[in-house]
Structures are given as structure tokens and as C-alpha cells.
Backbone and ligand atoms as CSV (ligand in chain L), in Angstrom:
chain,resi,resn,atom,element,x,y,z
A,1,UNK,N,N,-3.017,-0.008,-30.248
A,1,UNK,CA,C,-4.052,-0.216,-29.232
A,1,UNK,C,C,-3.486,-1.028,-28.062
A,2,UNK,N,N,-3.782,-0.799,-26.944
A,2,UNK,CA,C,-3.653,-1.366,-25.500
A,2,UNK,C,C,-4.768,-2.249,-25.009
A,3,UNK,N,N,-4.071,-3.840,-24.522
A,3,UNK,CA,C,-4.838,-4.413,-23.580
A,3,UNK,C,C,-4.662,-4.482,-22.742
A,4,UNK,N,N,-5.744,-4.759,-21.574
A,4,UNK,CA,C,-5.537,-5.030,-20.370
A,4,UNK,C,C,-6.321,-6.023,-19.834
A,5,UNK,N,N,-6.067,-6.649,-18.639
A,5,UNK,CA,C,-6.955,-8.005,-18.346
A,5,UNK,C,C,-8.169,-7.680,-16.873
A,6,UNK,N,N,-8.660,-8.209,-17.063
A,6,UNK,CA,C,-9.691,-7.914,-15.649
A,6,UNK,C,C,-10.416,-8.947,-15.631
A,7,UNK,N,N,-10.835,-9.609,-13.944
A,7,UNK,CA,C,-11.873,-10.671,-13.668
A,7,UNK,C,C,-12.695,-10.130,-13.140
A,8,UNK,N,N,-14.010,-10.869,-13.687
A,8,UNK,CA,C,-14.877,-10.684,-12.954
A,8,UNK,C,C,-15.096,-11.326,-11.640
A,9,UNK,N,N,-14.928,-11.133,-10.515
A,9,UNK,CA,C,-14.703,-11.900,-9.417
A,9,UNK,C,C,-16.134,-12.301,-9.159
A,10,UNK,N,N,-15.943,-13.215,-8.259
A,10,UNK,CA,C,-17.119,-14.170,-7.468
A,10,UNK,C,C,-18.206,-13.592,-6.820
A,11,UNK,N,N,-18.042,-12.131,-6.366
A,11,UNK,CA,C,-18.635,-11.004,-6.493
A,11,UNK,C,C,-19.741,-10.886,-6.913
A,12,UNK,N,N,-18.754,-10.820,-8.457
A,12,UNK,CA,C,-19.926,-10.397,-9.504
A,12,UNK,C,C,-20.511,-11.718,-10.189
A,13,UNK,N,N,-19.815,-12.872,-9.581
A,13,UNK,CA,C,-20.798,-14.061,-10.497
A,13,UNK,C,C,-22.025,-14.354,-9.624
A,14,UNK,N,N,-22.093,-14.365,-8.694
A,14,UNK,CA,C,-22.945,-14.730,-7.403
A,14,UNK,C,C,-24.177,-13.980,-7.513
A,15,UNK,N,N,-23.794,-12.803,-7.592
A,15,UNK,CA,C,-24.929,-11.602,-7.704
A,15,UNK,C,C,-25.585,-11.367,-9.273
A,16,UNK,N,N,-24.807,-12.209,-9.731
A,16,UNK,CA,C,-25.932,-11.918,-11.300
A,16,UNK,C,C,-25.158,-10.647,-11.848
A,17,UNK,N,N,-24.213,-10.065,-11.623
A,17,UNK,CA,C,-23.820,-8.449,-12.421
A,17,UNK,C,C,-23.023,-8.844,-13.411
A,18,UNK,N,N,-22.699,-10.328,-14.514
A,18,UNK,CA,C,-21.673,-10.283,-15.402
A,18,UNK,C,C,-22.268,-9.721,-16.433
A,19,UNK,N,N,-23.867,-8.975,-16.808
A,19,UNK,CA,C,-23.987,-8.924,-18.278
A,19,UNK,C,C,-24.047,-7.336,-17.764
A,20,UNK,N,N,-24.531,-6.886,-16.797
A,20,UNK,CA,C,-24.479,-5.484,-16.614
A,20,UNK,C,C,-22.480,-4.835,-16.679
A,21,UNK,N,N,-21.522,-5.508,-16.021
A,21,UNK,CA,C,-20.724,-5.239,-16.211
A,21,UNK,C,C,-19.699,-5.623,-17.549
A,22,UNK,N,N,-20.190,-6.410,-18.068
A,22,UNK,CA,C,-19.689,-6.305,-19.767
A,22,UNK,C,C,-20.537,-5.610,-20.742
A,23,UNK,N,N,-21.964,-5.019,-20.220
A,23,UNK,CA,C,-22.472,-4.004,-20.840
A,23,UNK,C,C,-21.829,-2.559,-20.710
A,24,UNK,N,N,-21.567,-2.174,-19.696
A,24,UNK,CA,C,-20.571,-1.029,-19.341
A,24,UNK,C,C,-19.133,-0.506,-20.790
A,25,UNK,N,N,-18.640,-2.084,-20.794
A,25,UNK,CA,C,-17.382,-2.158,-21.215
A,25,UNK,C,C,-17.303,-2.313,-22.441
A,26,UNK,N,N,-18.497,-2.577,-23.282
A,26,UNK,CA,C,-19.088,-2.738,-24.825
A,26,UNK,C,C,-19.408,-1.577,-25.214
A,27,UNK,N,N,-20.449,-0.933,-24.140
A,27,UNK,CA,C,-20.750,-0.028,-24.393
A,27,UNK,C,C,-19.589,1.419,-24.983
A,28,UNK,N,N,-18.463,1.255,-23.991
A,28,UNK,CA,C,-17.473,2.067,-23.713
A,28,UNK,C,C,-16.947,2.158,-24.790
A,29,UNK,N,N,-16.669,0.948,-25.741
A,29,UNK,CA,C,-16.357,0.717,-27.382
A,29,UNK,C,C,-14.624,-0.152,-27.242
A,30,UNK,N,N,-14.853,-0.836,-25.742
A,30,UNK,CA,C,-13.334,-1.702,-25.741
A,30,UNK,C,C,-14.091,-3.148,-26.265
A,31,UNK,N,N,-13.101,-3.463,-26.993
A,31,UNK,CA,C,-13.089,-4.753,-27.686
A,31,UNK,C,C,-12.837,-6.127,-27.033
A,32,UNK,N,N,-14.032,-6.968,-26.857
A,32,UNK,CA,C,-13.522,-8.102,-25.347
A,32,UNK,C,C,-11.952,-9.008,-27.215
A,33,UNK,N,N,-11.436,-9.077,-26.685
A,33,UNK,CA,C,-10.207,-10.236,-27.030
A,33,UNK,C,C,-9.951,-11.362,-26.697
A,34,UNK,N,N,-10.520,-11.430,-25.467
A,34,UNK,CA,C,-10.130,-12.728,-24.400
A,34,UNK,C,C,-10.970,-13.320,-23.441
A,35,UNK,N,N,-11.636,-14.319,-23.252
A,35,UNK,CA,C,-12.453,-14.158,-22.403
A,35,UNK,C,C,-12.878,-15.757,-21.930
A,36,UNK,N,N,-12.947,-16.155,-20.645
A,36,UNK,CA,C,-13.524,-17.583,-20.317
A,36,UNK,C,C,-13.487,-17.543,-19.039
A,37,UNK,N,N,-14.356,-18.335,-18.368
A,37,UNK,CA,C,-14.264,-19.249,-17.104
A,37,UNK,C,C,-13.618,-19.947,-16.200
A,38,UNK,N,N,-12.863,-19.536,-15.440
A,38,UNK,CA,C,-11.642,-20.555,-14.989
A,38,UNK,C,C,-11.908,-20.427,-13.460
A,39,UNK,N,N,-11.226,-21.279,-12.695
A,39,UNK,CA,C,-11.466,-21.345,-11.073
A,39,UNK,C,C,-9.951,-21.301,-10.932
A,40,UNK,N,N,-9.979,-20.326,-9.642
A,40,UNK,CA,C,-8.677,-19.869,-9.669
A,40,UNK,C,C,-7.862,-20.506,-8.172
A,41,UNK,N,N,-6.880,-20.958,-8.243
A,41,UNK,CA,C,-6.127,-21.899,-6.871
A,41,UNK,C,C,-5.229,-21.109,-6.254
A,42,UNK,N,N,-5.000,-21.453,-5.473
A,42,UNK,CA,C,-3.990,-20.766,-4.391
A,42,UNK,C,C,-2.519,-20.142,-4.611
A,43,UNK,N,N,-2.108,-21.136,-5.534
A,43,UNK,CA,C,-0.713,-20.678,-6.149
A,43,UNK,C,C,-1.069,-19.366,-7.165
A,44,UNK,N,N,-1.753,-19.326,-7.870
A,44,UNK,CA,C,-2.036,-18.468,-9.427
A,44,UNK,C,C,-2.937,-17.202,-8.444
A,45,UNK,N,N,-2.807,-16.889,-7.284
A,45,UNK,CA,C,-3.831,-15.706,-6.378
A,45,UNK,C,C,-2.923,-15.084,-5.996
A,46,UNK,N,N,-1.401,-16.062,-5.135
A,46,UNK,CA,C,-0.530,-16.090,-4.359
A,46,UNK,C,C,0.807,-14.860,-5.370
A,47,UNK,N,N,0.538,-15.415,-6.728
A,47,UNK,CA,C,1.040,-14.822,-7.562
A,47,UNK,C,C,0.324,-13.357,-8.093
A,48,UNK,N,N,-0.842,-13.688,-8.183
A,48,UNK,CA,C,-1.546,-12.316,-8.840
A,48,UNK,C,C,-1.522,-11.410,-8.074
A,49,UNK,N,N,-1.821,-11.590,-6.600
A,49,UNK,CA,C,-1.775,-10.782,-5.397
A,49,UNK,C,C,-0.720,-11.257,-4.566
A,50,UNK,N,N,0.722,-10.983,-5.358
A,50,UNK,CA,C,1.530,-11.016,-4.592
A,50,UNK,C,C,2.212,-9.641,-3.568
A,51,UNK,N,N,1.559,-8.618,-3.848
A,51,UNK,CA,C,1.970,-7.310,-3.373
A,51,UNK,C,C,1.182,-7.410,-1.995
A,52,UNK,N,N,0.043,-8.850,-2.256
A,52,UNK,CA,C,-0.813,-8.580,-0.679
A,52,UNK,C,C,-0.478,-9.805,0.026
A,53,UNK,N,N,0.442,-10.742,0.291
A,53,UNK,CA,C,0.198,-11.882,0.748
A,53,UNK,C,C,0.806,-11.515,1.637
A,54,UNK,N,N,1.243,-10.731,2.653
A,54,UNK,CA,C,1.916,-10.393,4.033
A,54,UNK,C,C,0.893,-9.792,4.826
A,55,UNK,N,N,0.163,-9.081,4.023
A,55,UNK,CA,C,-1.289,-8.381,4.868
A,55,UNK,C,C,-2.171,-9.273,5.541
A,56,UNK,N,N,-2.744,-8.991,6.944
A,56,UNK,CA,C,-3.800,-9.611,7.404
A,56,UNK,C,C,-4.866,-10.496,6.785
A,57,UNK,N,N,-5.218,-9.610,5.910
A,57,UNK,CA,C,-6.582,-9.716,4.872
A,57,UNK,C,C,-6.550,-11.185,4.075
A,58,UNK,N,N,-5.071,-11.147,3.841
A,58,UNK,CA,C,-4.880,-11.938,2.525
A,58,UNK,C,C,-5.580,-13.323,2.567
A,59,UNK,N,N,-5.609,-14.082,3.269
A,59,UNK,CA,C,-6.594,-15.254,3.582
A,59,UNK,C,C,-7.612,-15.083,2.976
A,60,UNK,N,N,-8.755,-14.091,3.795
A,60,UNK,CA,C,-10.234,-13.862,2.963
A,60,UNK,C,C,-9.879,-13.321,1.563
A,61,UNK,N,N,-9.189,-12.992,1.348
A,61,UNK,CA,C,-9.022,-12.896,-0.453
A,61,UNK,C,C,-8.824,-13.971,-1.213
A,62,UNK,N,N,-8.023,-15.026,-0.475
A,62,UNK,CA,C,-8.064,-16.506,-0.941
A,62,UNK,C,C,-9.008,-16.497,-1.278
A,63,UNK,N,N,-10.020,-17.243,0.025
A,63,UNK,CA,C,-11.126,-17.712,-0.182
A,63,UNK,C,C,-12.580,-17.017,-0.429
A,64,UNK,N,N,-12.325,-15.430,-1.119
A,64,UNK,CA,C,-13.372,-14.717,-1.308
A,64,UNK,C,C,-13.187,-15.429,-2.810
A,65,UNK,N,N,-11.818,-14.638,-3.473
A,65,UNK,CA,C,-11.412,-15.350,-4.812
A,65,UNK,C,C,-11.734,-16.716,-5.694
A,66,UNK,N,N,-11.829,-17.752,-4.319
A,66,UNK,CA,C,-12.035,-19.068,-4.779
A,66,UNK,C,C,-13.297,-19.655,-4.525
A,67,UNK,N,N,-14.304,-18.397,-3.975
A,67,UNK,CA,C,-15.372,-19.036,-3.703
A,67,UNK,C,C,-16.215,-19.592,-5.029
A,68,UNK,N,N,-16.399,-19.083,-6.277
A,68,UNK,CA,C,-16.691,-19.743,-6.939
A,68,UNK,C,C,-15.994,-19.748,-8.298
A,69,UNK,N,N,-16.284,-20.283,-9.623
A,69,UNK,CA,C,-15.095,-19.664,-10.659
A,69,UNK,C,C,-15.321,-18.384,-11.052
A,70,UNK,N,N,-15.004,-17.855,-11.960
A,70,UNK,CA,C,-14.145,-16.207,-12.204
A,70,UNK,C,C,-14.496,-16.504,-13.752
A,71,UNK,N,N,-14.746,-14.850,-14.001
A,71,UNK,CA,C,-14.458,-15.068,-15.520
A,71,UNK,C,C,-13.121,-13.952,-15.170
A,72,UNK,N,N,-12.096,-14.662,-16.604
A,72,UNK,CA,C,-11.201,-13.374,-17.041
A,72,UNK,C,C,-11.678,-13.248,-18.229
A,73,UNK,N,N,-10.944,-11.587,-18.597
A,73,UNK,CA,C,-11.276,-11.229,-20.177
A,73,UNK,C,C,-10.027,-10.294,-20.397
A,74,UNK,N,N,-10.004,-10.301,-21.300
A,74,UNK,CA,C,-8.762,-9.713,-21.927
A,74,UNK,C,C,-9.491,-7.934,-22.704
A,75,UNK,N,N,-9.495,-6.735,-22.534
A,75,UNK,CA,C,-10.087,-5.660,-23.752
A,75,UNK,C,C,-9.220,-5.175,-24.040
A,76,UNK,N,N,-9.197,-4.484,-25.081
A,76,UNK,CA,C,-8.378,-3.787,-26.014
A,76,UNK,C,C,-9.254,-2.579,-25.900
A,77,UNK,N,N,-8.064,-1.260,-26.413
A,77,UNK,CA,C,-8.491,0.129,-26.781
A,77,UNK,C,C,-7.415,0.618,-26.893
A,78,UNK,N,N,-7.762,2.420,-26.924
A,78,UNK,CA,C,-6.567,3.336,-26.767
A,78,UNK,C,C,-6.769,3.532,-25.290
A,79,UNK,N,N,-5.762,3.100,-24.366
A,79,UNK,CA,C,-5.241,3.996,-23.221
A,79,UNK,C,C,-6.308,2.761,-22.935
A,80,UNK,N,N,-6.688,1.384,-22.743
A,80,UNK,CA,C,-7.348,0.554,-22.209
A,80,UNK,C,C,-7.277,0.858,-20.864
A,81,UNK,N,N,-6.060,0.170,-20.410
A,81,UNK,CA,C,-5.418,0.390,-18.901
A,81,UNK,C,C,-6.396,1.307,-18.279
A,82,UNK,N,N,-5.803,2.864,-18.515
A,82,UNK,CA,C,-6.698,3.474,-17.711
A,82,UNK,C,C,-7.903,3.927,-17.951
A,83,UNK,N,N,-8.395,3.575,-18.624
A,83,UNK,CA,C,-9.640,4.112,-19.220
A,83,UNK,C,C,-10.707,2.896,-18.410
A,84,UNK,N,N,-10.069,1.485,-18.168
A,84,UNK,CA,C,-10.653,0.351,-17.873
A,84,UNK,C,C,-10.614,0.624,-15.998
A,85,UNK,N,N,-9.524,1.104,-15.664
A,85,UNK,CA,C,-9.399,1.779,-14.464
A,85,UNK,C,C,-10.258,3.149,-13.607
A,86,UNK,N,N,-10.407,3.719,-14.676
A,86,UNK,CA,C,-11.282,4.817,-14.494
A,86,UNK,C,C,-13.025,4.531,-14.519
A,87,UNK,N,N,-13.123,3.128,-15.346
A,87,UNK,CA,C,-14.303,2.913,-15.197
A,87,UNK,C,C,-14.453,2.118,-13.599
A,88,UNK,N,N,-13.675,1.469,-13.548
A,88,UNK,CA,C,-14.138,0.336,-12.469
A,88,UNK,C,C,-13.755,1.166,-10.739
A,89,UNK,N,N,-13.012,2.196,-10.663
A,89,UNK,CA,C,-13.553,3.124,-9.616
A,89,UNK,C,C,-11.981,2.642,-8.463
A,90,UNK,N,N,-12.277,3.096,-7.162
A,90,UNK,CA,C,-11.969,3.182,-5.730
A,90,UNK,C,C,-11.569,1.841,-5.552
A,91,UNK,N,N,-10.887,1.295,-4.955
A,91,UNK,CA,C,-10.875,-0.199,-4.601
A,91,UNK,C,C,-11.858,-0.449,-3.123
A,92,UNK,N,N,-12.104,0.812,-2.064
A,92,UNK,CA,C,-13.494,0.419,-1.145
A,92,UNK,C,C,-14.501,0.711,-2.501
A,93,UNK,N,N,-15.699,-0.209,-2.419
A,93,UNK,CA,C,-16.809,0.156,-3.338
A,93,UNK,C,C,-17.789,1.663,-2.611
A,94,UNK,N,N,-17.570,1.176,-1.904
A,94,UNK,CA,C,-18.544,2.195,-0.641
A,94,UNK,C,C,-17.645,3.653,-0.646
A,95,UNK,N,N,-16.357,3.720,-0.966
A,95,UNK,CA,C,-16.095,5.322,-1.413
A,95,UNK,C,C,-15.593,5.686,-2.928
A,96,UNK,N,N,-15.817,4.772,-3.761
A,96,UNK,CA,C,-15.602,4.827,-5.159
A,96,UNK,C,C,-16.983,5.415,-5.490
A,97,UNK,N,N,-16.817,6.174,-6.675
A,97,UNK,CA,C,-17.536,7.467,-7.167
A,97,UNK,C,C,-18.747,6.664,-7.918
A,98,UNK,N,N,-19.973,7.651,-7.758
A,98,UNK,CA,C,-21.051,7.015,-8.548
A,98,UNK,C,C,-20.785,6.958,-10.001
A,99,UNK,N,N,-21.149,6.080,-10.453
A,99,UNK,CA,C,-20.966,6.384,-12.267
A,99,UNK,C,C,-19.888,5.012,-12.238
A,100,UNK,N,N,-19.063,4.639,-11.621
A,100,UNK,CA,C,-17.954,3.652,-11.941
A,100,UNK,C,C,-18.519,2.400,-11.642
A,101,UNK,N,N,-17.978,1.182,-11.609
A,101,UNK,CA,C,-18.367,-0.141,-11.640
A,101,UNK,C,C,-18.902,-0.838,-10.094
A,102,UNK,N,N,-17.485,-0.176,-9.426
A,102,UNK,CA,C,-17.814,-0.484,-7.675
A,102,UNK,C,C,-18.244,0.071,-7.424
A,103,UNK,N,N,-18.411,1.648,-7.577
A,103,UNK,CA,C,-19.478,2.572,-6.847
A,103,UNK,C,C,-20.957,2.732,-7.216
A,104,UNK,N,N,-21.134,1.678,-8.271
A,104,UNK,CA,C,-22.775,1.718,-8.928
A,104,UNK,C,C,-22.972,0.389,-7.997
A,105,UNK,N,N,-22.318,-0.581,-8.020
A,105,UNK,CA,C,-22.919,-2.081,-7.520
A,105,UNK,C,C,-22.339,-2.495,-6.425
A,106,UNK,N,N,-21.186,-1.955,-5.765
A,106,UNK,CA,C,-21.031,-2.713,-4.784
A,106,UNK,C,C,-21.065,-1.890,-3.160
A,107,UNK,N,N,-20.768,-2.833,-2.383
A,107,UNK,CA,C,-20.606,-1.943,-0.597
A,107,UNK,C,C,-19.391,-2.166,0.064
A,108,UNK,N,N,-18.819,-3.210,-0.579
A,108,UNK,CA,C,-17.154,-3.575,0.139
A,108,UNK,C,C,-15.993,-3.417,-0.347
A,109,UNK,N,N,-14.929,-3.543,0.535
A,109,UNK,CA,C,-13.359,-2.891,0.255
A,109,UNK,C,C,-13.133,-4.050,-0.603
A,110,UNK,N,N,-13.760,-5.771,-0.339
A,110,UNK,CA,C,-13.160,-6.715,-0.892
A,110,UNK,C,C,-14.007,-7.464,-1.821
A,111,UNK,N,N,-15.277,-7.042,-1.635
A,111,UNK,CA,C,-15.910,-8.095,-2.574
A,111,UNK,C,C,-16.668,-7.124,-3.463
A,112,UNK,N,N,-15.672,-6.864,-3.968
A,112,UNK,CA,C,-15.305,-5.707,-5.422
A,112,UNK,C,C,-15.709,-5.635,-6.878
A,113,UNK,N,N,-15.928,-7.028,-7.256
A,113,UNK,CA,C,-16.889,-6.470,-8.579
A,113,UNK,C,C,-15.947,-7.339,-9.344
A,114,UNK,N,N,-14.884,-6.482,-9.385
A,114,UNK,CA,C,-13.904,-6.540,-10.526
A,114,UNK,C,C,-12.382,-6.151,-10.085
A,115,UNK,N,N,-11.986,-7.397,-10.895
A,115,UNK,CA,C,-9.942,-6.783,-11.244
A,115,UNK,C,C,-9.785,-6.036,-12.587
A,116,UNK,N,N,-9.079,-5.061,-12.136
A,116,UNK,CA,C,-8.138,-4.411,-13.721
A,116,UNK,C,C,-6.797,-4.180,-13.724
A,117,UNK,N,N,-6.047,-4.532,-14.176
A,117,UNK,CA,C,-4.766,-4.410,-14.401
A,117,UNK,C,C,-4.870,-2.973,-13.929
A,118,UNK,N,N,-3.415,-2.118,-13.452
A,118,UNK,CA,C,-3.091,-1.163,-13.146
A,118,UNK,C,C,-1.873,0.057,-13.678
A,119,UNK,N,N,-1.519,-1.333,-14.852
A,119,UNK,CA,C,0.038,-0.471,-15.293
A,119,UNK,C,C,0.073,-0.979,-16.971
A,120,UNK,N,N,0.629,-0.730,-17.742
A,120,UNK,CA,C,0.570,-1.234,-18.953
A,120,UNK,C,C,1.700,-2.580,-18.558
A,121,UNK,N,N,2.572,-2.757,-17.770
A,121,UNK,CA,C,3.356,-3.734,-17.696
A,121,UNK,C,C,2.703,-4.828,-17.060
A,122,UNK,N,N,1.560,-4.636,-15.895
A,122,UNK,CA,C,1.244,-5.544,-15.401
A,122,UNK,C,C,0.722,-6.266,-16.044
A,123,UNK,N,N,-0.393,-5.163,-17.100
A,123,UNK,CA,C,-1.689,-6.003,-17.815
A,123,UNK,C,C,-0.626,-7.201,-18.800
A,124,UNK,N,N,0.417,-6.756,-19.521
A,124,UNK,CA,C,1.207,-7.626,-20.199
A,124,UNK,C,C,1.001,-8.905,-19.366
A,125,UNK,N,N,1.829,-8.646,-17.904
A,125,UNK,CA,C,2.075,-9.483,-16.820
A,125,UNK,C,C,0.794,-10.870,-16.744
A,126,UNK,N,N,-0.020,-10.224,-16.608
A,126,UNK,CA,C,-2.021,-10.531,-16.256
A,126,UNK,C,C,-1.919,-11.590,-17.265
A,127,UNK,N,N,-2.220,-10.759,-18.468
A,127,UNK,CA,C,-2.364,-11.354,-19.640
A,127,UNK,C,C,-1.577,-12.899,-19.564
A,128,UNK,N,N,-0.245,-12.688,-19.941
A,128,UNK,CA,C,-0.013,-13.854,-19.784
A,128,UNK,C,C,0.219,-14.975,-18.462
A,129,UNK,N,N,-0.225,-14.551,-17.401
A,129,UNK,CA,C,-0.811,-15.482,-16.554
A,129,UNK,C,C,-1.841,-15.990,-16.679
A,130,UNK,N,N,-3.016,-15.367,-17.219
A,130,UNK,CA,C,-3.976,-16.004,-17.357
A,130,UNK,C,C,-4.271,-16.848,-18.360
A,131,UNK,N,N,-3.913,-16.426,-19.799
A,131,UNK,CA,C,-4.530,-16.482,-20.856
A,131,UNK,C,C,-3.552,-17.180,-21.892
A,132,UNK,N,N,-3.221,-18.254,-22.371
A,132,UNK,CA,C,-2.122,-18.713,-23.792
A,132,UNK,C,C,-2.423,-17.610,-24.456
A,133,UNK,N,N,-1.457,-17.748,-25.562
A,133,UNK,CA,C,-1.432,-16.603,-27.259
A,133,UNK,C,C,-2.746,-17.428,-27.877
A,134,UNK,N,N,-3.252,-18.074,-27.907
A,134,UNK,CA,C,-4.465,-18.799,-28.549
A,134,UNK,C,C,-5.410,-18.449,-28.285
A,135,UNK,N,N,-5.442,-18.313,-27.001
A,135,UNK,CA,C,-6.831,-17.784,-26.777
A,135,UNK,C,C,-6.995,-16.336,-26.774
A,136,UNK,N,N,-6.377,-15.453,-27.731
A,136,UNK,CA,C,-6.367,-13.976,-27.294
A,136,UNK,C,C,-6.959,-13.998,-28.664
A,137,UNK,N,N,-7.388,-13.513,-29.696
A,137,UNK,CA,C,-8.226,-13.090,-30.740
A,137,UNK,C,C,-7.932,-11.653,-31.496
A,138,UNK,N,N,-7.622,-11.867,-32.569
A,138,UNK,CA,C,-7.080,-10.803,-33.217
A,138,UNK,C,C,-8.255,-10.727,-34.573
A,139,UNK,N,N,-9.281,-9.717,-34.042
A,139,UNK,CA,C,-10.258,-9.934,-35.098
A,139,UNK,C,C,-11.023,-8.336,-35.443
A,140,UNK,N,N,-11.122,-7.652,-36.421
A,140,UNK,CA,C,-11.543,-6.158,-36.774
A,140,UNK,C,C,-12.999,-5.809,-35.975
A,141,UNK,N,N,-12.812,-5.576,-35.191
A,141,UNK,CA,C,-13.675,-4.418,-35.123
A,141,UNK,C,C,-14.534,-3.189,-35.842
A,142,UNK,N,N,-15.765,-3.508,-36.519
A,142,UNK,CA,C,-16.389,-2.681,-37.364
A,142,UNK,C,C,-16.626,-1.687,-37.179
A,143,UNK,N,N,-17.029,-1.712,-36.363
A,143,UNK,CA,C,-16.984,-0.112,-35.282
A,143,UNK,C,C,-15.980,1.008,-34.897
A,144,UNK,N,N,-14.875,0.947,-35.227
A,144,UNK,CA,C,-13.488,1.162,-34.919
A,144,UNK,C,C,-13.802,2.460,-35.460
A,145,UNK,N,N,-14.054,3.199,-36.854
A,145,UNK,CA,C,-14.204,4.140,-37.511
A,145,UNK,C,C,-15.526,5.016,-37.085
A,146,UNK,N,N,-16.210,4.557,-36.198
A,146,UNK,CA,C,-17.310,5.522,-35.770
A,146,UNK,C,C,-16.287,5.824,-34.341
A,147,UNK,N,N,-15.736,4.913,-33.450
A,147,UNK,CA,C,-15.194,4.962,-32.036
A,147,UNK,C,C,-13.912,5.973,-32.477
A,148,UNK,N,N,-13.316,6.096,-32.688
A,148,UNK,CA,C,-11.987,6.795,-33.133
A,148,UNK,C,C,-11.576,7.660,-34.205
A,149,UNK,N,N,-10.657,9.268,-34.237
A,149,UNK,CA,C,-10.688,9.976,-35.236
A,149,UNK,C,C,-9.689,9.068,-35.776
A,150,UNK,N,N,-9.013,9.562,-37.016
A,150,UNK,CA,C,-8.085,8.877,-37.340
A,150,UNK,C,C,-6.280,8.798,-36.748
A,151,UNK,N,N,-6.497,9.558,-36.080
A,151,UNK,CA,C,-4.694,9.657,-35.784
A,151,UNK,C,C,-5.233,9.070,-34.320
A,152,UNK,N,N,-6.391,8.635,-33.745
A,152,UNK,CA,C,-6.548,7.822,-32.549
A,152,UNK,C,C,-6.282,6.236,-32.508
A,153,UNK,N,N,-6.782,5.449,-34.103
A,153,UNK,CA,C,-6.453,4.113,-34.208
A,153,UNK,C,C,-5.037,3.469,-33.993
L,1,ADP,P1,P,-7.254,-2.933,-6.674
L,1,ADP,O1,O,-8.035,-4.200,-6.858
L,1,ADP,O2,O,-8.162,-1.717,-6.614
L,1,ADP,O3,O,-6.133,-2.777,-7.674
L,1,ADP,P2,P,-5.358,-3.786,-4.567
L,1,ADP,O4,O,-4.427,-4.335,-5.595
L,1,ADP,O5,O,-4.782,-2.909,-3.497
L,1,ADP,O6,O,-6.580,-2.966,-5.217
L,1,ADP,O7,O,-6.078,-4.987,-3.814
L,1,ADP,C1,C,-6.435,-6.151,-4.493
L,1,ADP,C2,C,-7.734,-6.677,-3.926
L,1,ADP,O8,O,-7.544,-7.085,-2.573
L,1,ADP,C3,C,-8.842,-5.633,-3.848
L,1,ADP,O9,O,-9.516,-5.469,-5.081
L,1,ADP,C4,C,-9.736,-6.200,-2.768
L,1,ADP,O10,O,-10.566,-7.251,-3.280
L,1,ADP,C5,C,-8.711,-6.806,-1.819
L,1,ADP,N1,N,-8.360,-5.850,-0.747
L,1,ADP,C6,C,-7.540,-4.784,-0.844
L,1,ADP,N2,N,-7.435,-4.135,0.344
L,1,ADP,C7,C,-8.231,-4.828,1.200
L,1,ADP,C8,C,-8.558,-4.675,2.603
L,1,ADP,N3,N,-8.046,-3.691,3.346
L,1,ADP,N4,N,-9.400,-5.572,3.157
L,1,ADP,C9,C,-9.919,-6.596,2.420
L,1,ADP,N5,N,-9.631,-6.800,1.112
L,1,ADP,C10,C,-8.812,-5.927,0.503
């Protein structure tokens, strides 16, 4: 099984959408592993979004990011990555497809809902930026045998 990491950004704490968007992701049958509250600083953004810190934008992502704290969470599945990708849509919300996370709740390119890892290397990457080995949870899933045939586990 594959994890991957995703925050709920400030976005989604502001507006009230954290139980609708971990309903999505329960529903889906990914397993939360990881999960807490943290406020995120300039260095640990500078790093996460380091592919954007030359762009114009990057400022208001600072301080969209830091406007209030963040949850991260860690899920598990088969094919998490993209399956967690496929749910959460377009990175504009306003042309991401109905049915996905940004295209059900949001209207902007930046104040997006949600992060998801993008690669199986990054989420590794994610993961351990965010999260110690302690706080990740290695615990059965009861459900596993209704969610999956057997050569899927
Ligand atoms: P994604 O989050 O879909 O993987 P990126 O890694 O390209 O997309 O961008 C990271 C985040 O930076 C986006 O989720 C969004 O919040 C913000 N962002 C990206 N492009 C823009 C833009 N043109 N203007 C404002 N914010 C942007």
C-alpha cells in the first residue's frame, strides 16, 4: 500500500470544509495514518514550494499558507498518490472538474482547498517533512476485505 501526504490549507480551515473534505477521503476507503495541526513558517513553505519561490505569486502563498494553522494528514491505499490526486482536481478550482475537491468547493487558482503530494517520491519527501516515524500509525484496517479483491491488498 501507498502513502501520500496532503494539507488541508487555511482555505479549508477558515471556511469550515475540514469534515466535508475528510468525508470525501474516508469515504473513498483511504486510511488517515497521520494527522495533526501545525502552523507552518517560512522556511518549511520555502522548502515545500520550492519549485515556486522565483514566481511572482510566491509571497501570497506565504502568507495565504500562514494565514492560519493547517492540518496535515498522512493516507494510505493502493495507488494513494493518484487516486488522492484525482480526487482533489485542477490546481485553478474554477477549471477543475465537478465531482473533485476544488471543483465542488472552491473559486481560486490559490486558495485551493488542499495539498497532495504528486509523485510517489515526493509524498515519501512530504511525509517526512512534515511528520516524525511516531506519529505515522501502523494500525489494521477492518474494512480492508470489503475495499479490496485479494491480489489488490
Ligand atoms: P498543485 O497544488 O496543484 O500541485 P502547484 O504545485 O503548481 O500545484 O502549486 C502549488 C500551489 O501554489 C497551488 O496549489 C496554489 O495554491 C499556488 N499557486 C499555483 N499557481 C498559482 C498562481 N498562478 N497564482 C497563485 N497561486 C498559485
Amino acid at each position: 500500500m501507498e502513502q501520500t501526504f496532503i494539507i488541508l490549507k487555511p482555505s479549508a480551515i477558515t471556511r469550515g470544509l475540514v469534515g466535508d473534505v475528510l468525508l470525501r477521503f474516508q469515504r473513498k476507503g483511504l486510511q488517515i495514518t497521520g494527522m495533526k495541526m501545525i502552523k507552518l513558517d517560512e522556511a518549511i513553505l520555502r522548502e515545500h514550494y520550492a519549485h515556486l519561490v522565483d514566481r511572482p505569486f510566491f509571497p501570497w502563498i506565504l502568507s495565504s499558507m500562514m494565514a492560519t494553522p493547517v492540518i496535515v494528514m498522512v493516507l494510505k491505499g493502493k495507488d494513494a498518490v493518484n487516486v488522492v490526486r484525482t480526487m482533489v482536481g485542477a490546481t485553478n478550482s474554477r477549471v477543475a472538474a465537478p465531482g473533485t475537491i476544488r471543483g465542488d468547493f472552491g473559486m481560486s487558482g490559490q486558495e485551493n482547498i488542499v495539498h497532495a503530494s504528486d509523485s510517489h517520491d515526493n509524498a515519501l519527501i512530504e511525509i517526512n517533512r512534515f511528520f516524525k516515524p511516531e506519529e505515522i500509525f501502523d494500525y489494521t484496517l477492518t474494512t480492508i476485505d470489503a475495499l479490496y479483491a485479494p491480489d489488490e491488498k
